[in-house]
ROKOLVEX-940019 format. One line per 10 residues: number of its first residue (from 0); their letters; for each residue x, y, z of C-alpha. Coordinates in pm, 1 decimal, decimal comma. Last residue first. Example, Ala and Ser with C-alpha at 12.3 -4.5 7.8 and 13.67 -1.06 7.14 Angstrom:
# residues 2
1) sa) 1367,0 -106,0 714,0 | 1230,0 -450,0 780,0 .
//
This chain:
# residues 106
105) xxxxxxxxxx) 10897,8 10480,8 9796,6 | 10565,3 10689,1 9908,1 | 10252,9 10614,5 9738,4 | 10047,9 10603,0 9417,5 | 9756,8 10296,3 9421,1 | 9778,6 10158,8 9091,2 | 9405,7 9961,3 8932,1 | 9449,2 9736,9 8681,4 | 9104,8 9579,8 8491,9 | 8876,2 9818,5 8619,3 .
95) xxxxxxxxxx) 8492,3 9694,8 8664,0 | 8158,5 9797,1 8615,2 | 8194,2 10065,2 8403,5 | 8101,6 10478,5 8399,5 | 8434,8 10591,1 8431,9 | 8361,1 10817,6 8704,6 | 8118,0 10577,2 8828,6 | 8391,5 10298,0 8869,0 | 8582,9 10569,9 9041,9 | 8327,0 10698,3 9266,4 .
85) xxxxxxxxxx) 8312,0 10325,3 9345,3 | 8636,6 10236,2 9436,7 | 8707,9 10550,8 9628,8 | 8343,3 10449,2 9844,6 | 8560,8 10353,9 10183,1 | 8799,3 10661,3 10128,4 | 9171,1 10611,5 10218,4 | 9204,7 10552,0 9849,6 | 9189,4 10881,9 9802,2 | 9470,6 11019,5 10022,7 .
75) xxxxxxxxxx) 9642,2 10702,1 9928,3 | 9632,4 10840,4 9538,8 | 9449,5 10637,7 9342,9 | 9554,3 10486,8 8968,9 | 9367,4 10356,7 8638,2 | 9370,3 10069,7 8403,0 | 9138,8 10030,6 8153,2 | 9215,8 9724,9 7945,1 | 8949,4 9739,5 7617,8 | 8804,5 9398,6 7483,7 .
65) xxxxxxxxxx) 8571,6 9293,6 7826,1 | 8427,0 9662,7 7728,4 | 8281,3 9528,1 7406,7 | 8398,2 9830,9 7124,0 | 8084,1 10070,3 7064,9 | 8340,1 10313,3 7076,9 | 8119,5 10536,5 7227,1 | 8132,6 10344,8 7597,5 | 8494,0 10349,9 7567,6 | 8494,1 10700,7 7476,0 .
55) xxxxxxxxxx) 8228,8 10828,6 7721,1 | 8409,7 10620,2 7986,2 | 8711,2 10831,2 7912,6 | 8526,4 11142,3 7974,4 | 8451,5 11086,0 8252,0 | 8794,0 10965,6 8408,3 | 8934,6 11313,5 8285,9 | 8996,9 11489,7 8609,7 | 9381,4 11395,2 8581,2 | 9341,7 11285,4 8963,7 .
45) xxxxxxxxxx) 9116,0 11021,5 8896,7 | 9413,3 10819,0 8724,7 | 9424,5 10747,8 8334,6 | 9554,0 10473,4 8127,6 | 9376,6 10299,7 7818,4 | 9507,0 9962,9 7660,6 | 9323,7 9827,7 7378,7 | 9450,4 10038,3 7071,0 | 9322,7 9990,5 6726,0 | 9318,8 10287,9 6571,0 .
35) xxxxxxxxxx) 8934,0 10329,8 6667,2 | 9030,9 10245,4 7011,7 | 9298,8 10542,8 6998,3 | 9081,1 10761,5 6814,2 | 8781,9 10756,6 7072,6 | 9060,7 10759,8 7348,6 | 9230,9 11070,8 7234,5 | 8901,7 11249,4 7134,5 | 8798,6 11175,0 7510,0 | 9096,9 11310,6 7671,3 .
25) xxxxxxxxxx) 9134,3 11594,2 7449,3 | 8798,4 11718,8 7595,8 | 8824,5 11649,2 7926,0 | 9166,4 11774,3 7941,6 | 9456,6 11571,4 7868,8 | 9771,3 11631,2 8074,0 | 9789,0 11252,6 8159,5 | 9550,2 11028,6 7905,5 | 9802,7 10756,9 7860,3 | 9673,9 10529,2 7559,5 .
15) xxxxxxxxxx) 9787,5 10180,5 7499,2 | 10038,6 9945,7 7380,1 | 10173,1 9606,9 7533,9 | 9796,9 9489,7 7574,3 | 9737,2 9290,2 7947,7 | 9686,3 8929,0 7996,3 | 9568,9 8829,5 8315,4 | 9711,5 8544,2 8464,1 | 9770,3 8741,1 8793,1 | 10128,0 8797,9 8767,3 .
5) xxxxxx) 10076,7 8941,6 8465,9 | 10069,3 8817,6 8087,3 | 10220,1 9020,6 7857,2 | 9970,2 9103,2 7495,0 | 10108,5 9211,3 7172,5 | 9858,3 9349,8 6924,5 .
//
């Protein structure tokens, strides 16, 4: 796997998983086969409704969590909630989200 190394010193995998369009279902399959495959980058947003069911993939996989890159996005009408943070770290059932976008106006 190829890694870049952000801004931040983190260093993120240069292929992943986009779970847009995925329901529920397909989301989870996805992700179980793309960690399985060998994949360590996983991308979904709280507004594909499928945050669930990626953290039952990850947390299926039995693949350590500090292994898999989860990044996910907020939409400012979200984000302008104090607890968006946390309904999203529940959502996806972890502790922590490696890169989180917040979607806004140009």
């Amino acid at each position: 796997m190829e890694y870049v190394t952000l801004n931040n010193g983190v260093e993120m995998p240069m292929a992943g998983i986009g779970t847009f369009l995925l329901t529920p279902d397909e989301a989870e399959t996805s992700v179980t086969s793309a960690l399985q495959a060998g994949y360590r980058l996983i991308d979904t947003a709280n507004a594909y409704v499928n945050e669930k069911a990626v953290g039952r993939a990850i947390k299926k996989s039995g693949i350590d969590r500090k292994e898999v890159f989860l990044e996910t996005k907020l939409w400012p009408s979200f984000y302008e909630q104090t607890d968006a943070v946390e309904k999203t770290l529940e959502r996806l059932d972890t502790d922590y989200i490696d890169a989180r976008v917040i979607i806004g106006p140009s």
